[in-house]
C-alpha positions in Angstrom: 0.0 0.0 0.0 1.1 3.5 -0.7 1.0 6.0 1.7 -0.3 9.1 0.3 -1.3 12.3 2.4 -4.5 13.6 -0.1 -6.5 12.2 -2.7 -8.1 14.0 -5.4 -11.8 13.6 -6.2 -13.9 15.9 -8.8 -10.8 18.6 -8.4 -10.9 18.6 -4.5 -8.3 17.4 -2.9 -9.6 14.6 0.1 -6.6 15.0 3.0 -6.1 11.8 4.7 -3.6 11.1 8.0 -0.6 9.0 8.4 -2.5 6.1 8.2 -4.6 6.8 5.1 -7.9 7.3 7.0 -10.0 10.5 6.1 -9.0 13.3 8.5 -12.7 14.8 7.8 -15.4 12.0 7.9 -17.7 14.0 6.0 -15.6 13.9 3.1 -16.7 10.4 2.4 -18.9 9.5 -0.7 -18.5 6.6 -3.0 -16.2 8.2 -5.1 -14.1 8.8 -2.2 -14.0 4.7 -1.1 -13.4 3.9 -4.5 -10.6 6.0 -4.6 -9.3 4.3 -1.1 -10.1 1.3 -2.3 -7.5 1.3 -5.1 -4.8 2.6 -2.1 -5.0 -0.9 -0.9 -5.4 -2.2 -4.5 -9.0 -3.5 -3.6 -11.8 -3.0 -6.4 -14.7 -2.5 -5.1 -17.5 -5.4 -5.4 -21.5 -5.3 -4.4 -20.3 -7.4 -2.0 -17.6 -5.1 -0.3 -20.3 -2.0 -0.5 -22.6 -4.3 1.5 -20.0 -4.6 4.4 -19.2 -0.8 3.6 -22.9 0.4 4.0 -23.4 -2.4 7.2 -19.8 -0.4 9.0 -21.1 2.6 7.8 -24.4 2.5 9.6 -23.1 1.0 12.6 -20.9 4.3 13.4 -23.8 6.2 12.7 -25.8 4.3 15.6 -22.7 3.7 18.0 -19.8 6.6 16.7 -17.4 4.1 16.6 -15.7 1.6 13.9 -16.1 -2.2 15.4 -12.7 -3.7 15.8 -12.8 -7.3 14.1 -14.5 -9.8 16.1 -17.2 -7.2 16.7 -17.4 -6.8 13.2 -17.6 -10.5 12.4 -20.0 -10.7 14.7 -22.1 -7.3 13.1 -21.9 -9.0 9.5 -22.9 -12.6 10.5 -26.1 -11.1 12.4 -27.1 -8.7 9.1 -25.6 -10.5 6.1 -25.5 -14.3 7.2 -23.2 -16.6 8.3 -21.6 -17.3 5.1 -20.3 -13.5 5.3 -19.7 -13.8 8.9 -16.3 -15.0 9.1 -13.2 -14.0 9.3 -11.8 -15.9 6.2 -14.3 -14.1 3.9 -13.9 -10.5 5.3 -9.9 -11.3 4.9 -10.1 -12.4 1.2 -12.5 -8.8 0.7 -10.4 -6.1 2.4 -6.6 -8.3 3.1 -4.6 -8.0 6.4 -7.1 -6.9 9.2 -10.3 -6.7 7.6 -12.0 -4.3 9.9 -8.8 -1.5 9.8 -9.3 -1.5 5.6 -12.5 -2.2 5.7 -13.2 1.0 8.3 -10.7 3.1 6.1 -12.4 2.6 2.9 -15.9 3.7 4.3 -14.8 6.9 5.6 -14.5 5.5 9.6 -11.9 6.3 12.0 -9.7 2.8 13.0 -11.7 0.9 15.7 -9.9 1.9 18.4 -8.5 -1.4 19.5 -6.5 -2.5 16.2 -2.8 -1.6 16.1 
């Protein structure tokens, strides 16, 4: 993964911190996580924007991104248990599912992932 410090979107530039995550969250939109997306060379799928949109309102009911068991547990209960499991999340967003996965929809990393 590259580390960049902006992105450019539609002729504005996005900033992003250290760690690639959005420094404003309301910068997000879908041209935004596409554009994240392709940081961590993942393209975007209906089935990553269905674990996006699931994260996405999550933070919006509890303000904060669910580290990975919590979000295992999040996508089992609302998408099955075919989807809830680690394996599956790992082979969408790579390395710690719920950090890329948190990135790419605009979150800020759960708090207890290094």
């Amino acid at each position: 993964m590259t580390m960049v410090n902006s992105i450019q979107i539609n002729q504005q530039q996005i900033r992003l911190d250290d760690e690639g995550y959005l420094r404003n969250l309301q910068d997000w939109n879908e041209a935004v996580a596409i554009e994240l997306a392709k940081l961590d060379n993942i393209m975007l799928s209906p089935a990553h924007w269905e674990v996006l949109l699931l994260l996405r309102n999550f933070y919006q009911r509890h303000e904060m991104s669910p580290a990975t068991r919590a979000m295992v547990n999040l996508v089992r209960r609302d998408l099955g248990p075919e989807k809830g499991r680690s394996a599956y999340l790992m082979h969408l967003f790579h390395g710690s599912p719920a950090k890329t996965a948190s990135k790419i929809a605009g979150l800020p990393k759960p708090d207890n992932c290094l």
